[in-house]
C-alpha positions in Angstrom: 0.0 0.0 0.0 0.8 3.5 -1.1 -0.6 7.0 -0.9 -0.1 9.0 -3.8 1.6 12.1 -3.5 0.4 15.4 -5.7 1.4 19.5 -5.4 -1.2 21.5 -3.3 -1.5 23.4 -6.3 -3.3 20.5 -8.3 -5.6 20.0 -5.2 -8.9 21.1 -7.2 -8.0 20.0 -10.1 -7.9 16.3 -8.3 -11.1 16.7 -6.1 -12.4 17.8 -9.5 -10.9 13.9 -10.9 -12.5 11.9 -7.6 -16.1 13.8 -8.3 -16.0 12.7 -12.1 -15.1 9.2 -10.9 -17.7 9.4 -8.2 -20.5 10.5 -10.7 -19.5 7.7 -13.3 -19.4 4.7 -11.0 -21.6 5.4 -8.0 -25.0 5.3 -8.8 -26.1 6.1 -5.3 -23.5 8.6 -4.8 -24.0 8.3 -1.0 -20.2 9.2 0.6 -18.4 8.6 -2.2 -15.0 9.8 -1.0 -13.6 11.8 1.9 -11.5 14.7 2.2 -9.4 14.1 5.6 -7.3 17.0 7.2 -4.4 16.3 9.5 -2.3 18.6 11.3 1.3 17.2 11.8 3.2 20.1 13.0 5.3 18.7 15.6 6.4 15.4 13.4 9.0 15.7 10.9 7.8 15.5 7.3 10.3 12.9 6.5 8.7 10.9 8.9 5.2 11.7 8.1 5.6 11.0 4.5 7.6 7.9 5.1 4.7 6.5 7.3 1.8 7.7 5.8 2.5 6.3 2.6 2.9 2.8 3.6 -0.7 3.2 5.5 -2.6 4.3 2.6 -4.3 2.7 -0.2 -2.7 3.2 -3.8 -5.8 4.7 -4.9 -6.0 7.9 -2.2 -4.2 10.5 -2.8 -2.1 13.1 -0.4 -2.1 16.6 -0.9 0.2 19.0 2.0 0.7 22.9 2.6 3.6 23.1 5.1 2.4 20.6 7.8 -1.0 20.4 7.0 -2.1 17.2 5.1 -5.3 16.5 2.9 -6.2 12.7 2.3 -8.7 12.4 -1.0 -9.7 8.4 -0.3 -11.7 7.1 -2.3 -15.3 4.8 -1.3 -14.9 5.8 2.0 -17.2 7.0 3.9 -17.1 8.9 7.7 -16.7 5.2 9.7 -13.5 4.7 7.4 -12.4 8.1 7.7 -11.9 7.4 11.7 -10.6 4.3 11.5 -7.5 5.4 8.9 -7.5 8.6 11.9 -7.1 6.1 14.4 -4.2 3.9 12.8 -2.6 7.5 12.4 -2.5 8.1 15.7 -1.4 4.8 16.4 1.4 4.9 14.2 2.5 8.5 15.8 1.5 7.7 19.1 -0.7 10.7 20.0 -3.5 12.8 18.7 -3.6 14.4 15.7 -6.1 17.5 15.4 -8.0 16.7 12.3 -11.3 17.3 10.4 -13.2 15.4 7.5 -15.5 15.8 4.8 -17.5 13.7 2.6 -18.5 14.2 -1.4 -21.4 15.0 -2.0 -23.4 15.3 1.4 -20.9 18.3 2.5 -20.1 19.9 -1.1 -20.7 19.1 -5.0 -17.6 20.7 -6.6 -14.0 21.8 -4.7 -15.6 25.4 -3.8 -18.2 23.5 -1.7 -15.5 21.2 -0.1 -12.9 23.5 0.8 -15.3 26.2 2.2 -17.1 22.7 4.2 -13.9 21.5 5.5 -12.6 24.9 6.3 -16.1 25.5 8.8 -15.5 21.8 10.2 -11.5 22.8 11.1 -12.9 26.0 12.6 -15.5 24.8 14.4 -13.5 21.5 15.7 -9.5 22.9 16.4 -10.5 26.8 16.3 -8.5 27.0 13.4 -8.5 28.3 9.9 -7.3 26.8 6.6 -7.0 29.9 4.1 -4.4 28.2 2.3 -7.7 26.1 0.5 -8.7 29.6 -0.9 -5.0 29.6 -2.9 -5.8 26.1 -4.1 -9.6 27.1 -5.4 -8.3 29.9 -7.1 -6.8 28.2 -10.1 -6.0 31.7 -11.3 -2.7 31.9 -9.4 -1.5 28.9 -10.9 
């Protein structure tokens, strides 16, 4: 097993991949994939990247701004989402502040997601994730 790396900066452009595969091959489109955000600010990156990509599947992908990560993962649903938080956690051996969306009962299109994830981050750690407004603005790129 493997998690995919990608640039932050092709972040939309991938949620905008997992909702076309979404739409083409679940009919019932309930929780098709999750958008997780993990905070790993006192764990080296080496150590995160090393790790996290031998807990991940080879079909979800990681996005990361500094040491924020964002895990697309595909066909799963909220119950997944905490489990692959809780083997985090194991692996690291602590908690890791964190938030999670799911396509499409919290947004339809990457504007929707990143402004849904953003208010779950807030509301949960009292945080705020602007850098998502740099990767909706496809602009800049």
């Amino acid at each position: 097993m493997a998690g995919v790396m990608f640039s932050f900066y092709n972040f939309a452009s991938l949620l905008d991949l997992n909702i076309g595969l979404s739409d083409r091959l679940d009919e019932n489109r309930s929780e098709s994939f999750t958008l997780l955000y993990c905070d790993f600010s006192n764990i080296p990156k080496t150590l995160v990247e090393s790790n996290l990509q031998s807990l991940l599947r080879t079909s979800d992908s990681i996005v990361h701004w500094e040491h924020y990560y964002f895990f697309v993962m595909p066909y799963t649903d909220r119950y997944g989402c905490g489990i692959v938080k809780k083997m985090i956690e194991e692996i690291f051996d602590r908690p890791i502040p964190s938030a999670a969306v799911c396509y499409p009962v919290d947004g339809e299109n990457p504007a929707e997601l990143f402004e849904a994830l953003h208010a779950e981050a807030k509301k949960l750690l009292n945080i705020d994730l602007d850098c998502l407004y740099s990767a909706e603005n496809r602009e800049v790129w």
